[in-house]
C-alpha positions, 0 to 999 in steps of 0.5 A, spaced: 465 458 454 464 465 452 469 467 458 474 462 456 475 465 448 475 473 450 480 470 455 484 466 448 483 472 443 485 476 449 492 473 450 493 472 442 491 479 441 496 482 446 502 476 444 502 478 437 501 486 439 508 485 443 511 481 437 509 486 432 512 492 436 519 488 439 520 487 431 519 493 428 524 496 434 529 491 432 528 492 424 529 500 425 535 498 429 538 494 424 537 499 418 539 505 423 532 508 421 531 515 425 525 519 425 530 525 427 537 527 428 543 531 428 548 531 423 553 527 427 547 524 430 549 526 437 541 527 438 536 522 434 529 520 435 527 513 433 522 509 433 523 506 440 522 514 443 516 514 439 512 508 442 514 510 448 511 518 448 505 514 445 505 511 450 506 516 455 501 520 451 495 514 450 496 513 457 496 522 460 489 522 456 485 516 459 488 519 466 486 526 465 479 523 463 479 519 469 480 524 472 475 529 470 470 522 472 473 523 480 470 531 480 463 529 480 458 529 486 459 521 487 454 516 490 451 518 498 454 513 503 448 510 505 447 510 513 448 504 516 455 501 512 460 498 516 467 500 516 474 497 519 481 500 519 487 495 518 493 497 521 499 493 520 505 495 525 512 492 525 518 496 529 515 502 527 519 508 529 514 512 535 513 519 531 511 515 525 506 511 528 503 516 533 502 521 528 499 515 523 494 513 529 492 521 531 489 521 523 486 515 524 482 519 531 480 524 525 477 521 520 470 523 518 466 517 518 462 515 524 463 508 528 469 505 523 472 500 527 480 500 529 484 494 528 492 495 529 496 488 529 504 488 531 508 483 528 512 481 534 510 479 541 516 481 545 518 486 551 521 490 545 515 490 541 511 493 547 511 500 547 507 500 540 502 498 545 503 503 549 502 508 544 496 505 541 493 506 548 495 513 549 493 516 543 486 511 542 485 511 550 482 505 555 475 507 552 472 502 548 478 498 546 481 493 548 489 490 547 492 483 547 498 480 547 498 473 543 504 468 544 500 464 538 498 466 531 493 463 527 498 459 523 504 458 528 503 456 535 507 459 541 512 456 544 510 452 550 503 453 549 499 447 548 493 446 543 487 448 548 491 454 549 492 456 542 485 454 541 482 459 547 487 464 544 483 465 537 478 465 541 479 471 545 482 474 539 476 474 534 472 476 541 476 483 542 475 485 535 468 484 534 467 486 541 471 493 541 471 499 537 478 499 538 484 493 538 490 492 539 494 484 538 501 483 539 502 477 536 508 471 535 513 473 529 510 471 522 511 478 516 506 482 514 501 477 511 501 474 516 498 480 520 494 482 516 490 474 516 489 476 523 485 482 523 481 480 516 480 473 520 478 476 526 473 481 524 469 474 519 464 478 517 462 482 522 463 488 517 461 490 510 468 494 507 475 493 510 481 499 509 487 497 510 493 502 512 500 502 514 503 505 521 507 509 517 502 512 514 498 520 515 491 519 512 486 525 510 480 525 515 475 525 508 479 518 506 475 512 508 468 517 505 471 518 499 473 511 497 467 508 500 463 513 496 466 508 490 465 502 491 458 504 493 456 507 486 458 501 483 457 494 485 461 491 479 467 494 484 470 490 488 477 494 491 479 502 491 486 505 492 488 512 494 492 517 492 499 516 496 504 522 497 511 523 500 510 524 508 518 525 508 519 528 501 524 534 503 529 529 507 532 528 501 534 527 494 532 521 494 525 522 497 524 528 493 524 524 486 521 518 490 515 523 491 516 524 484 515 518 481 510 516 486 506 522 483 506 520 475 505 512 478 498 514 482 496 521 478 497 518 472 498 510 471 494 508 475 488 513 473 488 510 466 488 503 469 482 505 473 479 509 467 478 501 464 477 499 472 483 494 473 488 498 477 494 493 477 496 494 485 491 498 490 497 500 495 498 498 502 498 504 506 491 506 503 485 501 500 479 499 501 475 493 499 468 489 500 469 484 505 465 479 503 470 478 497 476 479 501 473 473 506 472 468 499 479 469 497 482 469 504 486 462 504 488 461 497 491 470 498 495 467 505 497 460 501 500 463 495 505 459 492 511 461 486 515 456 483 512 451 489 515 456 494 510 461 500 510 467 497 511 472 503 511 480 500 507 482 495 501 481 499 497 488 497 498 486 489 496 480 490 490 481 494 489 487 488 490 480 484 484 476 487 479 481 486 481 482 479 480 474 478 472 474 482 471 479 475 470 485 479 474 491 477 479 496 481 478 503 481 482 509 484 480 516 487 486 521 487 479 525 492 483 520 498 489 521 500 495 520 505 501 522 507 506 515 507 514 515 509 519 513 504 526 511 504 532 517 504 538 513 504 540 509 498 540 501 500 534 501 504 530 505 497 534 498 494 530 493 498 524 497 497 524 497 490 527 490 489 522 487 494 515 490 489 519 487 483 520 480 486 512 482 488 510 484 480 513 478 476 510 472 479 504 476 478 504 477 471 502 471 467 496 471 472 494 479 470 495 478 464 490 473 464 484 476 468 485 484 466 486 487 459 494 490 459 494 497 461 501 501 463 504 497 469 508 500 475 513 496 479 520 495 480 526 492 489 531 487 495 534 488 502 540 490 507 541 488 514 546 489 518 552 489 514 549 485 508 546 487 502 541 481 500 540 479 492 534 477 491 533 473 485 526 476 480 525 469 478 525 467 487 520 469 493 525 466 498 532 464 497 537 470 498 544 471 497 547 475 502 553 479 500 557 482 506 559 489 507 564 493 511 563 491 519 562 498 520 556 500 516 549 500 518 542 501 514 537 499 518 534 505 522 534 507 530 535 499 534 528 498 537 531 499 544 532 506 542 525 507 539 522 504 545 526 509 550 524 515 544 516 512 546 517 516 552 520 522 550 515 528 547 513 528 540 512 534 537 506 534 532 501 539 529 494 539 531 490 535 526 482 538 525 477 537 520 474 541 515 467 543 515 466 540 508 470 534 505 475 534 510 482 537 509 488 535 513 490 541 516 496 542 520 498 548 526 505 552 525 509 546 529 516 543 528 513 536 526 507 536 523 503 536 518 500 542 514 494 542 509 491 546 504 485 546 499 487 547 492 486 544 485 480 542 483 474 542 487 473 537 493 481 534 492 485 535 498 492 537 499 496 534 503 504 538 504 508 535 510 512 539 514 520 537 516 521 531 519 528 528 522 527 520 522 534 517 519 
């Protein structure tokens, strides 16, 4: 009962706090007030510019707090707890994903257990494969080709195959420190459900990672450390950077943006403990929450509709909901790649708003409201598709001009580029918390100390991917 009335007066307080401020935006809006202004008011501040530099300052102090809670020692990682690394594979460009698993070899943390999952089973699939046992190697992996997953049956395949393909694919995970699955088709929950269901409860914490994605070689210990100190958290996010931030103008100001969302929104979200979205490409999170929550994460429903995006905020969500909190730590980092050309970035940003709103009522219910982040849609091949806010599924498809193109290289050409040499710079780590260094290379990536003590620096080096 308790719970039930904070939850009540929660709701009230934020209702009311929202009214009280839309109303006296729109009465100085109707009186005209302005605090300042120009004699012809070609220049004015009003009170809608003054909520919103409270806002930012409000929201600028308690980050800078955070962040000055991030610089302390933090908890020693007890000897002994298990870790498994997550990665979600789709059509990835060769470099992104060599780079990506070459990280993974280096990070700091003994015994952590690799998982890559590929979304797709085909012959043009295969060479994520290949890739995956040229750089982890034959010894103490394992790969499978999956007709099945563990919620479509393969086409041919019969109950007793499909049976003794769950079967193997449990068995390959626990069994092997390295694994590799190419499963049937199913979207990027649906690969992420296999890893966590294979690995049941065989570990003590899971991270999750995107293939496109570079990680610091002291992340996975520095969010641990997190979550060791204390056990009312249930999941962790790190500080996520630009990989490809010189491409473009677009992916410069993205990195922009993504540095103001980590450094200092979701800072001040962890300084209450209610980090809306621990982002994709790097989190952690106790597994033995994670295997509570499983099925209803994967069966999500909005409007009576399978929700198939905002797999990262929603399984942020569910630990909220179990009452445990979400922290960040700018002292993890990684490198991840983003969009450079206009359409792809639009259906990027469409696709993490349609994420955000179904979400809504359920967080505001379950954490106290702290500043937000979110806003995205999709193009394929000469179509540029409107996705409603209010829909998770129904598309409307606008054709385009026959002649223009905006998904990246076909998957053919990333198959032959496989073959072709990938220049990257050599990745080592550091004698203390583990900085993501980088030798003078044409692709690579290069790192330096700075900042605050025990804060690593990840700068990228030039890439060509579009």
């Amino acid at each position: 009962m308790p719970g039930s009335l904070s939850t009540a007066l929660r709701v009230v307080g934020t209702s009311l706090f929202a009214v009280a401020v839309l109303g006296g935006i729109l009465a100085a809006y109707v009186t005209g007030y302005q605090f300042i202004h120009t004699e012809k008011h070609y220049l004015s501040f009003g009170l809608y510019g003054a909520i919103l530099g409270l806002h930012l300052f409000i929201q600028s102090l308690f980050a800078f707090l955070e962040h000055r809670r991030m610089q302390g020692e933090g908890q020693l990682v007890r000897p002994g707890r298990s870790v498994a690394l997550c990665i979600a594979a789709f059509q990835e460009d060769p470099d992104y994903l060599t780079k990506c698993l070459r990280s993974v070899k280096r990070i700091a943390f003994p015994d952590l257990k690799v998982v890559m999952v590929v979304d797709g089973n085909g012959p043009d699939d295969t060479y994520m494969l290949d890739i995956f046992h040229d750089v982890m190697g034959s010894e103490h992996s394992g790969s499978y080709i999956w007709r099945s997953n563990f919620h479509a049956q393969g086409e041919g395949e019969t109950e007793a195959g499909l049976r003794e393909g769950l079967a193997h694919v449990q068995a390959l995970v626990r069994s092997n420190t390295y694994s590799c699955i190419l499963q049937k088709w199913g979207g990027k929950r649906e690969v992420m459900y296999t890893a966590f269901r294979a690995l049941g409860d065989s570990v003590d914490y899971i991270q999750v990672c995107d293939s496109d994605t570079v990680l610091d070689p002291a992340c996975t210990a520095e969010m641990l450390r997190i979550l060791e100190a204390d056990p009312r958290v249930g999941g962790v996010g790190g500080d996520v950077q630009i990989l490809n931030k010189y491409d473009s103008w677009l992916s410069f100001l993205s990195s922009v943006r993504y540095w103001m969302a980590f450094n200092v929104e979701r800072a001040c979200q962890s300084y209450f403990g209610c980090v809306q979205c621990i982002s994709g490409p790097l989190g952690m999170y106790r597994n033995a929450l994670l295997q509570q929550f499983l099925e209803d994460w994967y069966h999500q429903t909005f409007l009576g509709s399978k929700c198939s995006f905002g797999d990262d905020r929603h399984l942020t969500n569910r630990v909220l909901s179990l009452g445990y909190q979400t922290k960040y730590t700018a002292r993890s980092k990684c490198l991840t790649e983003t969009p450079t050309r206009y359409l792809r970035w639009l259906n990027q940003q469409t696709r993490w708003s349609k994420s955000y709103f179904p979400l809504l009522p359920r967080s505001h219910l379950e954490h106290p409201p702290v500043p937000a982040d979110g806003a995205a849609g999709g193009c394929h091949q000469g179509h540029l598709r409107l996705l409603p806010a209010w829909q998770c599924r129904d598309d409307l498809h606008v054709p385009l001009r026959p002649p223009l193109y905006v998904q990246p290289a076909a998957r053919q050409d990333l198959r032959h580029r496989h073959h072709q040499q990938v220049g990257l710079g050599h990745l080592r780590a550091p004698h203390h918390c583990g900085e993501l260094c980088g030798a003078a290379a044409s692709v690579g990536v290069g790192g330096s100390a700075a900042g605050w003590a025990g804060l690593h620096c990840l700068q990228p080096g030039p890439l060509q991917r579009d």
